[in-house]
C-alpha positions in Angstrom: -18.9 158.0 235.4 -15.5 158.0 237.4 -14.6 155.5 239.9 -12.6 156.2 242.7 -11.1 152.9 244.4 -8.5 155.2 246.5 -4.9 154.2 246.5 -3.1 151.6 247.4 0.3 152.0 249.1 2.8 149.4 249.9 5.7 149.5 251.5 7.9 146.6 251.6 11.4 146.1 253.1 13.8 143.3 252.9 15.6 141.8 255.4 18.9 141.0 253.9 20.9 139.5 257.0 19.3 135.7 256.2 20.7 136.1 252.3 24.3 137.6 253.8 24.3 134.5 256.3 23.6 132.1 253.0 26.0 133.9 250.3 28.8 133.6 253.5 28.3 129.9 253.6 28.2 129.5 249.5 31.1 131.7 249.0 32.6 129.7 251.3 31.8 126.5 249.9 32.9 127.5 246.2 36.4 128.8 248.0 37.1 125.0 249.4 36.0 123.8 245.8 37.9 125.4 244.5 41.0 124.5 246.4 40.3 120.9 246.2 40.4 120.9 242.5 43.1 122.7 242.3 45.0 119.9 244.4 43.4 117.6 242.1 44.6 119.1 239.1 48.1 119.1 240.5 47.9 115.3 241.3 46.3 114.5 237.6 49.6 116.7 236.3 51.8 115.4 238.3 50.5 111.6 237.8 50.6 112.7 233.4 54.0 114.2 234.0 55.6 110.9 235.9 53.7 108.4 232.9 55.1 110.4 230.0 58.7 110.4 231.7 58.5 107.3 232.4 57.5 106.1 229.1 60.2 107.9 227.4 62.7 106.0 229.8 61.1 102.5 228.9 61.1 103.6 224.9 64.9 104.7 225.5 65.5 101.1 226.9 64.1 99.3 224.0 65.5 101.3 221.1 69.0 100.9 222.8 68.4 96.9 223.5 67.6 96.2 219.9 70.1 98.6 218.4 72.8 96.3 219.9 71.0 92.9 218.5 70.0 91.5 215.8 65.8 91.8 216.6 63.7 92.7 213.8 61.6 95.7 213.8 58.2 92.9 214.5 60.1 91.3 217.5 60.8 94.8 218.9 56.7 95.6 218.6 56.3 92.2 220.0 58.9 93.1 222.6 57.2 96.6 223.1 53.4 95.0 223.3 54.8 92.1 226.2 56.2 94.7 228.3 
């Protein structure tokens, strides 16, 4: 014995203008993300850069100070760790 239920046909259709409206707003969130940490990144590079220079300066200082006196290599640590 066959049973015939008929068909069932359905048609559906999506309405993509609320998901345009959303991706619009994300895309646009991720493009001012990514902007501000770029800037960040610049200021972290820019702070690294400035430290490193200025720690070379301060080591430069030091070596030349105790190559013209008579401090011993745990006074210029000591010297080193104070400042």
């Amino acid at each position: 014995m066959a049973w015939n239920l008929g068909a069932i046909v359905v048609n559906i259709v999506a309405s993509t203008k609320g998901w345009t409206a959303g991706y619009r707003r994300v895309s646009s969130d991720v493009k001012m993300l990514g902007t501000q940490v770029g800037a960040l990144t610049a200021m972290l590079s820019g702070f690294a850069v400035a430290t490193v220079r200025e720690f070379g300066k301060f080591d430069r200082a030091i070596r030349e100070a105790t190559a013209v006196s008579t401090v011993s290599e745990e006074q210029f640590k000591q010297m080193s760790r104070m400042a």
